[in-house]
C-alpha positions in Angstrom: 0.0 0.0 0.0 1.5 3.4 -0.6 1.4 6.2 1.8 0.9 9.7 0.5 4.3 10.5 0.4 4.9 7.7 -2.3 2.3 8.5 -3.6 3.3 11.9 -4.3 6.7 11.1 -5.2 5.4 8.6 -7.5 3.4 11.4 -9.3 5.5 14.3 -9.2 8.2 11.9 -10.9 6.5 11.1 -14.0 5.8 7.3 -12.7 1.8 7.4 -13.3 0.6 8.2 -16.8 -1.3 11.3 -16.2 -4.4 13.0 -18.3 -4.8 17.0 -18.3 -8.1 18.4 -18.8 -9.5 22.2 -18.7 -9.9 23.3 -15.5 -7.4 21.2 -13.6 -4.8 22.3 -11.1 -1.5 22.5 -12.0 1.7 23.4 -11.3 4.8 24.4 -13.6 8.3 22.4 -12.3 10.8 22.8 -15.4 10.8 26.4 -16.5 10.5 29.8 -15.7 9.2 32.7 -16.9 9.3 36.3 -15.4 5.5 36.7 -15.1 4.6 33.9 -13.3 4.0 33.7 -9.6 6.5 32.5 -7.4 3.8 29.8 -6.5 3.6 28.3 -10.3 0.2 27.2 -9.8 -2.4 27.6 -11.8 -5.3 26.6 -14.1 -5.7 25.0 -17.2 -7.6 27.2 -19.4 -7.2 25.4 -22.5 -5.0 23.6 -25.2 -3.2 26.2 -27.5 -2.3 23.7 -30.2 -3.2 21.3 -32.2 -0.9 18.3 -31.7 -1.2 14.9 -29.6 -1.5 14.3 -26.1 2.2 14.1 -25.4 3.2 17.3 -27.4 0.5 19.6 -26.1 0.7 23.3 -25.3 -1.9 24.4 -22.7 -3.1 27.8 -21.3 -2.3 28.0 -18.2 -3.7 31.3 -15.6 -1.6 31.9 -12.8 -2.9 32.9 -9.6 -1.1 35.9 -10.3 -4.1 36.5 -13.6 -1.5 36.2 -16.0 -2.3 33.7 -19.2 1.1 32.0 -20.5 1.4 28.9 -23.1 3.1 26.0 -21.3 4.2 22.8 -22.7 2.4 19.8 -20.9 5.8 17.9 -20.2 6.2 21.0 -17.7 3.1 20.2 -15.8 1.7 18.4 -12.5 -1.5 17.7 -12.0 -2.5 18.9 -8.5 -6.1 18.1 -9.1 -5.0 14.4 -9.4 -2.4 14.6 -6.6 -5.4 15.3 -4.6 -7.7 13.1 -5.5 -5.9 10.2 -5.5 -4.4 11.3 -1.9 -7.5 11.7 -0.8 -8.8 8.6 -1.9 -5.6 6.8 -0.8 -6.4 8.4 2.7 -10.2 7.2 2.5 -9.8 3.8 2.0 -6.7 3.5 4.4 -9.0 4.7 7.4 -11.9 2.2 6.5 
């Protein structure tokens, strides 16, 4: 069984396959730019582009307001971090 912590290692180090969709948390590990917050989190607004799943270019607003393109090999998924902590969490207390 894998406590959080593994679970969040495993996650944040590209071990599960993750999905994006619009509207999920994220955070940007990989690259900078000056206009984002120090926080890099953010939401997914959209996809700017038009290629596959594993080349894809999303629209990403900072907590800061600001919209910046992103590559999707920059991004974790918080919103998934969380659920599956939370359901991790859930089924470990019953």
């Amino acid at each position: 069984r894998l406590t959080p912590t593994a679970l969040t290692s495993r996650l944040t180090n590209g071990c599960w396959p993750l999905t994006f969709k619009t509207g999920d948390l994220v955070r940007v590990e990989g690259t900078h730019e000056s206009k984002m917050p120090a926080s890099k989190v953010g939401i997914l607004v959209d996809r700017a582009d038009a290629y596959s799943n594993t080349l894809a270019i999303w629209n990403v607003r900072f907590t800061n307001g600001v919209i910046l393109k992103i590559w999707q090999r920059h991004l974790i998924n918080l919103s998934l971090n969380i659920l599956l902590t939370t359901n991790l969490l859930t089924s470990a207390s019953t």
